[in-house]
N, C-alpha and C positions, 0 to 999 in steps of 0.2 A: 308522526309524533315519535321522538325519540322516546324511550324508557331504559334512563339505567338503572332503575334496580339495585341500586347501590346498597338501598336498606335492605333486602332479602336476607335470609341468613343463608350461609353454606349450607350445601349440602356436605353430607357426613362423605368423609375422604376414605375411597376407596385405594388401599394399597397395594401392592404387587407382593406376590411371593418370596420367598429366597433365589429361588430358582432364576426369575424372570430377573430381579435385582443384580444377581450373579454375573448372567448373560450381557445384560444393560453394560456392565460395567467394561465387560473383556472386548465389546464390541466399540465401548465409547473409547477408550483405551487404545484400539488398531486402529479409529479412524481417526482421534484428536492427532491434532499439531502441537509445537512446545510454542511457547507465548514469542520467542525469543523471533519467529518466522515473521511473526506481526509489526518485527522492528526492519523487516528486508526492506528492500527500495522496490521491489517490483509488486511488493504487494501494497505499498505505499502508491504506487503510483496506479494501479487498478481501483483502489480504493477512492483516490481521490477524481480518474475518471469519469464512476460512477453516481460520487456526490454530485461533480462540478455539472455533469450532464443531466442528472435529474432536478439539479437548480436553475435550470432555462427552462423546465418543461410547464407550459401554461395550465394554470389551476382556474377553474371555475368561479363566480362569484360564491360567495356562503360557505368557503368549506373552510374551514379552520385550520388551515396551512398553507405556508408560503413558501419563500426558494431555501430559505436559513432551515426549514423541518425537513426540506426533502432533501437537501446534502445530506443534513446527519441522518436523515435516514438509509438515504444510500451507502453513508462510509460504512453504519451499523452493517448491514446487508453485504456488505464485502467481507468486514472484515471480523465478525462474529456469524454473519447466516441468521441473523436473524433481529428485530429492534420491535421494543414492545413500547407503547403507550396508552395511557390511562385516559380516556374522557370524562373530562368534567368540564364545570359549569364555573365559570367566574363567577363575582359579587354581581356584575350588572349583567346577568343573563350572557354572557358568551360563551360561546363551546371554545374550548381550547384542548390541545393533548399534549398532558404531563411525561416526558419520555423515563420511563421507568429504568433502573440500573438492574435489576434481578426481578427474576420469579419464579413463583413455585406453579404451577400448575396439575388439575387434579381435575378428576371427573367420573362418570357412569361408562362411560361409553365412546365408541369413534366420532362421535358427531362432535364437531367443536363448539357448536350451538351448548350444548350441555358442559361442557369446562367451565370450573372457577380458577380466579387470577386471585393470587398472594404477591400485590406490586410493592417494591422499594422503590419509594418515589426523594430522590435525594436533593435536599438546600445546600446553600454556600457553609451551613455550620449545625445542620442536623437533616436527619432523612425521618421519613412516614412510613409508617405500613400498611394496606391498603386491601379488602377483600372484595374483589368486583365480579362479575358474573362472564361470560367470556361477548355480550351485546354490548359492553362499556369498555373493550378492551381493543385495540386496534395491532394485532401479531403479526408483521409480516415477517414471514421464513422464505428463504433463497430454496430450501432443499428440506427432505425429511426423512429418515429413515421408516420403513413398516411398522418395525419395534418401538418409535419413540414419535409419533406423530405431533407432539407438540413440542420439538426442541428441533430451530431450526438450525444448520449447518452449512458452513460457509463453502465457497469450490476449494480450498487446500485442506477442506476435514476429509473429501475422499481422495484428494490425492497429497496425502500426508507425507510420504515417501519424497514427493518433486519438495514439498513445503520444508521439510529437516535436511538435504539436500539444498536448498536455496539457504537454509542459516548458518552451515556449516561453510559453504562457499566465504558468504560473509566474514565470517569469524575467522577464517583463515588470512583472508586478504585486509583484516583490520590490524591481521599481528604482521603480516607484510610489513606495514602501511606505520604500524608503532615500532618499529625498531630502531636500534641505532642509527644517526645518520654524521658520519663524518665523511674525512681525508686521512688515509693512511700512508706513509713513506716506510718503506721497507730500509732498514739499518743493516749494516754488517753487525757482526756476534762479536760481545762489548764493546760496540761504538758508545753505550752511554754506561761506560761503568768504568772511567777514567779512576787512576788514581788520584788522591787527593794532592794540591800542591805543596811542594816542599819548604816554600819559605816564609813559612810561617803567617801569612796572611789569614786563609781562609782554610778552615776542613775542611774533611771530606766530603760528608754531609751536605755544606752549603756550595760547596766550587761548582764552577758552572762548567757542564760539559760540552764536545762538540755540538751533542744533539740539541743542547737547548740553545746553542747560539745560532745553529740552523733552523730550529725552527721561529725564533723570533723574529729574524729576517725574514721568513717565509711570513710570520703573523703582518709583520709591517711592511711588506715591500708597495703594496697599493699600485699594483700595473707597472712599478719602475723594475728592469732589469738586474737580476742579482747574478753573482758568477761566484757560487760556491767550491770549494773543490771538490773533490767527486768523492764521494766516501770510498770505495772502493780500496784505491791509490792512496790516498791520503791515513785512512785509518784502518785498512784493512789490508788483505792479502791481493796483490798483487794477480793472482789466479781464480778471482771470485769471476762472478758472475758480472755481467756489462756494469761499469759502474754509472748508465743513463737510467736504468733499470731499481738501481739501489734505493735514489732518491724520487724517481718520479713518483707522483702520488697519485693513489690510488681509493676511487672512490666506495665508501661504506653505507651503503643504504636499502632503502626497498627496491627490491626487485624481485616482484612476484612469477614463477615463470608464465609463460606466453599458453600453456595450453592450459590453467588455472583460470585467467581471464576472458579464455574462449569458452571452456566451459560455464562460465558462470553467465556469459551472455544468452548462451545457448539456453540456459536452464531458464534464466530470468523470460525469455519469448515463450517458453515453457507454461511459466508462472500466469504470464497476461494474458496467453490463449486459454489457461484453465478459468478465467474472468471476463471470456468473452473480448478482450482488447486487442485488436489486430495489431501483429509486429512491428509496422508502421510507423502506428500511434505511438510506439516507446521510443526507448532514449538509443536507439541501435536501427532503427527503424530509415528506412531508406528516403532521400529527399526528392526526389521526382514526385509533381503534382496532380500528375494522374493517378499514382498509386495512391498518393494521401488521400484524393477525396473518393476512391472508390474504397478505402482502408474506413474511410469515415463513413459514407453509406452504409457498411456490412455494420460500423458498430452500433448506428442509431438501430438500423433495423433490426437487428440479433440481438442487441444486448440493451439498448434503453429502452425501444418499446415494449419487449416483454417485462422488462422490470415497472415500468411506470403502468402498463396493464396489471399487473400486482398490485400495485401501491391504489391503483384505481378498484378494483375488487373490494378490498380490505377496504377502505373507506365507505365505499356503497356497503358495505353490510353492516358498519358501526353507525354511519349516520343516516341510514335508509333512505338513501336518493343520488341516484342518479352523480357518477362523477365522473368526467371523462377529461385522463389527464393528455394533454396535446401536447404533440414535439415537433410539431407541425413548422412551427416558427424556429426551432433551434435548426431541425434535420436540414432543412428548406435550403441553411445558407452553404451545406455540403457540396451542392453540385444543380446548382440552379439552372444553369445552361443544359443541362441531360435533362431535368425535368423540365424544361420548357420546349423544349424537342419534342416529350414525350405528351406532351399536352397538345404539343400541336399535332401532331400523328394520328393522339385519339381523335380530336374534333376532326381531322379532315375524313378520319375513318367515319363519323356517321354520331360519336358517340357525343353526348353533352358535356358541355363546357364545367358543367358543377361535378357533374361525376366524372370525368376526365381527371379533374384537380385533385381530387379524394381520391381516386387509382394512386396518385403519385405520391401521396404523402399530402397534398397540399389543403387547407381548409379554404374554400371560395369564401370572396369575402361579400357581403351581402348586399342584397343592391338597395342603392337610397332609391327613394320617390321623389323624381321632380318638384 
């Protein structure tokens, strides 16, 4: 029997000193990241590994979440450390969980049994406030500090340093990347500062000079062959510099240098191993197929099944029964042929065909009756 508790009143909010508040602050302060990190690509792209993988992961009949909760719970979990939801009850008896934008959190003591939740539960054109007890509240945190057990923390809140480092990379090669981009032609010194004509036509002002009648040839030649004269010769000294050199043009754009680019890839496998996501798996990540599905093993095993055992925990303590989330079916299509080797291995060793399948990952599927 669920009980949320929702009518209870708080209890009375226990606050923290100066002292402890002080501490809290200088330590959230050395481990936070700036927002700006949240816009990288590599943290984009660990974020979205971790939804897209906990949205194949099989859910049990009765529990009130599908593949659309567990992505966004997963992005949460990347890319804040932490995603809170409120359980409630629909008009017709459904459990549903409201994904809360903030909260306050308060309590006696370590036991998170004993926490009350202050949820911002937010609409398309207004948000609720919301006081629930911490059995109606569904918290999953990636990480946690001693000092602050109920404020979870994502993998670049401790390593802040690679995370301000991966935004500056960014920012750097986006001013590359926005700069001017032309064709420049180097001129002799007053090729374009002709005097004006003398017979009375045209001013100064408006008379048209070599340069701009070379370069409008150049605007309109469209692939066909021009034979201008050489600036050089024609408008300059005799002793300049090659006059093929005067007019060739020369390209103005981004060019970021070469160990700015190497760095930032370097930092970004950085970024995805602090997320558990093998080098691989990224955008720099090697293409041989053996590496990818043994790249892909390490991740279901390392980094989905411990998160989906999270999300499986946290559930069983909100909704008191039993949830076991399986990635059985996702992991399964990694390296099918290594697991069916290894099933055969077991059976011929002695071991059962059902517990053989569950060694490897695999759920046996159940036998019909004749």
């Amino acid at each position: 029997m669920i009980s949320l508790g929702i009518a209870q009143p708080p209890r009375p909010e226990v606050r923290a000193d100066a002292t402890a508040l002080a501490i809290n602050a200088i330590v959230t302060a050395a481990t936070a990241t700036s927002v700006q990190t949240w816009a990288a690509a590599a943290v984009e792209i660990a974020a979205g590994q971790w939804g897209r993988a906990l949205a194949t992961v099989g859910v049990p009949d009765g529990v009130p979440v599908g593949p659309s909760w567990l992505a966004e719970a997963g992005r949460d979990l990347a890319r804040r450390g932490e995603a809170l939801y409120l359980l409630d009850v629909a008009p017709r008896g459904r459990l549903r969980l409201l994904r809360a934008t903030s909260a306050d959190v308060w309590g006696d003591g370590p036991d998170p049994a004993d926490w009350w939740y202050r949820l911002t539960v937010a609409g398309p054109h207004s948000t609720r406030t919301v006081t629930a007890p911490a059995a109606a509240v569904v918290h999953l945190r990636f990480a946690t500090e001693p000092h602050a057990p109920a404020r979870g923390l994502s993998p670049l809140r401790f390593a802040s340093l690679t995370g301000t480092l991966t935004a500056q990379l960014e920012q750097a090669l986006g001013y590359e990347a926005a700069g001017p981009v032309a064709n420049l032609i180097a001129l002799p010194e007053g090729f374009n500062g002709q005097p004006p004509a003398d017979d009375g036509t045209q001013t100064g002002h408006d008379a048209p000079t070599p340069a701009d009648e070379l370069a409008e040839s150049i605007r309109t030649a469209k692939g066909r062959t021009l034979l201008p004269e050489t600036t050089a010769a024609a408008y300059g000294d005799n002793t300049a510099r090659a006059p093929r050199r005067d007019w060739e043009p020369a390209r103005l754009g981004a060019d970021p240098p070469m160990a700015l680019v190497t760095l930032r890839g370097a930092v970004e496998n950085s970024v995805l191993a602090c997320y558990g996501v093998p080098a691989p798996l990224g955008p720099l990540g090697i293409t041989d197929g053996t590496a990818q599905r043994e790249a892909l093993r390490r991740f279901w095993t390392l980094t989905v099944q411990p998160l989906a055992d999270m999300v499986s925990e946290e559930l069983e303590r909100v909704l008191e029964r039993p949830v076991s989330l399986a990635i059985g079916r996702a992991a399964g299509t990694a390296d099918v042929a290594a697991r069916a080797r290894a099933v055969k291995a077991l059976t011929d060793a002695g071991v059962d065909k059902g517990d053989a399948m569950r060694r490897v990952g695999w759920e046996p599927e159940p036998e019909t009756q004749p």
